[in-house]
N, C-alpha and C positions, 0 to 999 in steps of 0.2 A: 495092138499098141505099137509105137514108132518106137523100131530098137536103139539107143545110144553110139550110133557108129556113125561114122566119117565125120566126127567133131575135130577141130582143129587139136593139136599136140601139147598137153599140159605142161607152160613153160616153168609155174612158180607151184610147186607140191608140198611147202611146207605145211602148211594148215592141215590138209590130209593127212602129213607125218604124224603131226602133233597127236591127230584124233586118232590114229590107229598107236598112239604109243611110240615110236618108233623116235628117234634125234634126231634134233633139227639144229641149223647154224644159229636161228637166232627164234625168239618166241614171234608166232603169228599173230598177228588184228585183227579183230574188224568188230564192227558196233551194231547192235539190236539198234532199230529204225538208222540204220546209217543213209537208207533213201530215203529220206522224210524232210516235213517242213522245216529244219533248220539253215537248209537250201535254197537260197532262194530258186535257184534254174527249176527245183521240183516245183516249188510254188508257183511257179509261170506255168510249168508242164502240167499241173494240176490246175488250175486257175478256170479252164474252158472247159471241166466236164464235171460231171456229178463223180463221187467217190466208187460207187461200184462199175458203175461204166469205165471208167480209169481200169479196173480190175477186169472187166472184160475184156479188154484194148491187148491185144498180146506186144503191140507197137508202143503203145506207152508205158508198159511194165517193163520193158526191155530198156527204155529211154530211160525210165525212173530207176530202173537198178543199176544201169552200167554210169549214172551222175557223179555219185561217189567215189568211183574210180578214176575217174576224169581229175578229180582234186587232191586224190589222197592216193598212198602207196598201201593199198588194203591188202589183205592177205586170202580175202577170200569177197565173191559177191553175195546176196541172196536176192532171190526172189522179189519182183515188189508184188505182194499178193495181201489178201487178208484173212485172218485163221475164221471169219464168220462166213467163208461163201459156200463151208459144208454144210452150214444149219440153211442156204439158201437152194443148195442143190435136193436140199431132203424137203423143198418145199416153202419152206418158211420165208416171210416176207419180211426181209433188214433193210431197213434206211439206213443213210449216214447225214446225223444232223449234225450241221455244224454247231462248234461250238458245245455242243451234246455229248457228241458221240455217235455208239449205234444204239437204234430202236426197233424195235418188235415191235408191230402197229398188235399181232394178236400171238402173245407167248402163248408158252403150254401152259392151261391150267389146271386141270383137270386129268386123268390117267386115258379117257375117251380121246384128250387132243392127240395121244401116240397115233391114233389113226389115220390122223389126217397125213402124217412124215410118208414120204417115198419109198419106196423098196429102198435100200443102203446101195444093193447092187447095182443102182442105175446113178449112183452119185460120182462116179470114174466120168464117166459119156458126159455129165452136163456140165464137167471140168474141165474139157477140150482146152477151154480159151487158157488157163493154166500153164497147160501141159504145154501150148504152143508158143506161149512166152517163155518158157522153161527153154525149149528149143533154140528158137530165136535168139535168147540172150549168150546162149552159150554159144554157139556160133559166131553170132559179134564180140563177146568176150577174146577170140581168137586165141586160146589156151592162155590169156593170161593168170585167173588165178580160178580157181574150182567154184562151184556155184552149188549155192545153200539153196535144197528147198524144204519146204515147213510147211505143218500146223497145230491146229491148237488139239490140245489131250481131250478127249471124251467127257472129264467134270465142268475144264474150264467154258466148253461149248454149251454142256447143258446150263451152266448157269447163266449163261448170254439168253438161253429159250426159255429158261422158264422166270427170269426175272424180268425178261425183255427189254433190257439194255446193262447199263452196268451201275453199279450197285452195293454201297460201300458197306453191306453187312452181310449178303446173299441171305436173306433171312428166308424169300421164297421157295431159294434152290435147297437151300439146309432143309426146310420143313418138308418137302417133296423128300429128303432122305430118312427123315424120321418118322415121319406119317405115311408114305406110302415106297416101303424101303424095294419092292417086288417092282413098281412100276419104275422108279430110279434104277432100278438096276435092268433094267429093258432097257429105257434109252439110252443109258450106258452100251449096252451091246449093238443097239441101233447104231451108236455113233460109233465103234471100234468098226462094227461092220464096215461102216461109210470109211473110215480115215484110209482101213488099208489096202485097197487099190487104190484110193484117192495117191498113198505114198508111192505105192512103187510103180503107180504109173508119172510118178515125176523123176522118176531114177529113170525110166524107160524113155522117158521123154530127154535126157541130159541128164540131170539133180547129180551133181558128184557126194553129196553128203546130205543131212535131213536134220530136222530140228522139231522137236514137239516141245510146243509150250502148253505148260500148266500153268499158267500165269495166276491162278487163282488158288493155288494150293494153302495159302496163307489162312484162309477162312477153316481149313478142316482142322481139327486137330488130330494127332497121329492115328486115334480108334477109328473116327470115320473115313479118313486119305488112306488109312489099310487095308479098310473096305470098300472103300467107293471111288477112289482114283487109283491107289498103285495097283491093282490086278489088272486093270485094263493098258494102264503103262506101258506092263509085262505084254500083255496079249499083244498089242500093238508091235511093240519090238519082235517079239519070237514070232508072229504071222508075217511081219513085212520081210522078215530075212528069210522064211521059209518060202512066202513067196516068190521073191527074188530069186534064187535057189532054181527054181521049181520052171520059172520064166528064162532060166539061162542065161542072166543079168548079174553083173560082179556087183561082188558084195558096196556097202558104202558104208561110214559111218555114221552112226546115227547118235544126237545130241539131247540128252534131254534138261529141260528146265523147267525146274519149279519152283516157281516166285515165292519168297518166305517158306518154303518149305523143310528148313531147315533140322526140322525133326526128324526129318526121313532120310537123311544124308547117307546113311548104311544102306538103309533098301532101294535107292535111287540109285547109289551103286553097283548094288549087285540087278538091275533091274532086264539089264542084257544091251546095254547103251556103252557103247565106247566114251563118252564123253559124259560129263555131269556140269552143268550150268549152275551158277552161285549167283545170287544176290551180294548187294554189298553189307548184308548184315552178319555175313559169316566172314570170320575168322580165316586166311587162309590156310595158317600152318596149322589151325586144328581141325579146318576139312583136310588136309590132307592126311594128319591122324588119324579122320574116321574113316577116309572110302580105302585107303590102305595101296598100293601100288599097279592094281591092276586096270585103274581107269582114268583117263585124264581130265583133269578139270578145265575149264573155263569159266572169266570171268574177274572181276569182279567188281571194278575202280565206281564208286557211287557217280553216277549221273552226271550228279549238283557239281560234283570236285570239278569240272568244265567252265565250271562260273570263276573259276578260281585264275591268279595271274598264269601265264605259261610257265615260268618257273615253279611254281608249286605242283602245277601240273603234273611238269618233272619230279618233282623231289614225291611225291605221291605216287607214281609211276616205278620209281624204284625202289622204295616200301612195298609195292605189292607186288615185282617181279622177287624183290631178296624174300617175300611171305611164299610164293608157289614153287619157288626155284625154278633151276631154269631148262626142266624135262619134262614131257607129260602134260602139256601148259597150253593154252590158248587164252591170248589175252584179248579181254571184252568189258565191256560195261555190266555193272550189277543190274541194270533193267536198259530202257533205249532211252535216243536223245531226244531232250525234249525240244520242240519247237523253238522256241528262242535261245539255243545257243550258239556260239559264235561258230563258223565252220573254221575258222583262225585255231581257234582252241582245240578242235576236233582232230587238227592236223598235229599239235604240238604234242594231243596226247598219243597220234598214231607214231610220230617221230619217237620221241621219249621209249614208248617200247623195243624199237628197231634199235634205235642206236644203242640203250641199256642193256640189252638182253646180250646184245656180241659182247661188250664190255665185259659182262658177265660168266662168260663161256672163256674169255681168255686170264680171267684170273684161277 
């Protein structure tokens, strides 16, 4: 694996601050899909290829992640990647239809389709193209601000496979946990297997920090996400540091989010993640009740509040800086932007933090 060295000098480390806990002058940004269509420049850049092709392209992941910086005073990059090219490396065949989404032409049906999936260990090598946009951007980033890489958590991916696309009840992926609880919980370990050198070879590749999305966490309720997502959470975070460790590679922090998962806010805490991701359906000051002082949050302005004038933008922006305070903090959206909003607004809401947060430091 390509070690993390002779990358240019990290000029802007508050984000990093934030996530290892440490003060910073003013609270850090940046947005879930902040490279996405509400861009037009990515909509051009995207315009001439199919979506996972775009994802192969290490040239246009690089182009499509460093956009947003071009416009906006971000506090951090990520990745442009997609959390489904690990169910692609372990074999499985995803489209991306427009308008749709993603599709599995042939999900998992059956406990026999586990056979058809890859060794996990061969799922690092068919991520090259990843790893090399990972490289690349960090390099033209030229230290300006640290670069996020990601993916998605072990449930949230088996339910893309075995519902084969997505799916406003997971009734398929749920019934695979209640009816056949031994085979769920294989490909559960197929996909840990798969995620973590998939991770740290994106830290070896550059990745100054990481983000696993559970985006699907909302469908478990706490008995089966105790069972069937946070252990592998756990495994994922304590195998990717140990392997880190183990590779000779500094430590990074590692972010985790799960979408409506709000019941789990204590054990997503303690889960071995520096950072914990919120939805905008939680309460700030009473997450910060429950995870208690040892881990920082991220998160959590709704979406939708972007449709709103730039003034309330602001006056929303500092309602939820005076709800996290102003330590320990990373400020983000409760999910990512959707397509049609204004990249006007996007900047009002990135300004609004910047400038509120010092204001707030010197009172």
């Amino acid at each position: 694996m390509p070690r993390s060295q002779g990358f240019p000098e990290l000029k802007n480390d508050t984000f990093l601050r934030a996530a290892w806990g440490e003060d910073t002058d003013y609270t850090p940004v940046w947005c879930m899909r902040q490279a996405g269509r509400y861009l037009p420049e990515f909509r051009e850049t995207r315009a001439a290829q199919d979506f996972f092709s775009t994802c192969r392209s290490p040239e246009a992941c690089c182009e499509l992640t460093l956009q947003p910086l071009r416009r906006f005073p971000l506090d951090a990059a990520i990745i442009f990647s997609d959390i489904l090219v690990v169910p692609q490396a372990l074999g499985m065949e995803v489209t991306m239809v427009p308008g749709k989404g993603p599709s599995f032409p042939e999900p998992l049906r059956e406990e026999r389709d586990l056979e058809r999936l890859r060794d996990p260990a061969t799922v690092a090598s068919e991520l090259g193209y990843v790893f090399q946009a990972i490289t690349l951007t960090r390099q033209r980033l030229a230290g300006r601000v640290p670069l996020i890489g990601f993916a998605g958590a072990p449930w949230t991916l088996m339910t893309y496979m075995v519902e084969g696309g997505s799916s406003s009840t997971m009734a398929q992926a749920k019934r695979w946990l209640y009816q056949r609880p031994q085979a769920s919980h294989q490909l559960l370990r197929i996909l840990t297997d798969a995620l973590v050198p998939y991770l740290v070879g994106q830290v070896a590749a550059g990745a100054q920090a990481l983000q696993l999305f559970e985006s699907h966490a909302g469908h478990l309720g706490p008995q089966l996400f105790n069972k069937f997502a946070l252990p592998y959470i756990r495994d994922v975070a304590k195998r990717v540091k140990a392997r880190l460790q183990e590779s000779g590679l500094a430590p990074v922090p590692m972010i985790i989010f799960a979408k409506d998962g709000h019941f789990a806010l204590e054990e997503l805490a303690q889960a071995g993640y520096e950072v914990v991701g919120l939805d905008w359906t939680v309460a700030p000051e009473k997450a910060r009740e429950r995870v208690g002082k040892t881990v920082t949050l991220q998160g959590n302005l709704d979406p939708c509040a972007l449709y709103a004038s730039e003034e309330e933008i602001g006056r929303l922006v500092q309602q939820m800086l005076n709800d996290f305070g102003p330590q320990r903090y990373i400020a983000n959206l409760g999910h990512g932007l959707y397509p049609d909003m204004d990249p006007e607004h996007v900047g009002a809401f990135v300004d609004a933090v910047h400038r509120y947060s010092r204001l707030l430091r010197q009172n």
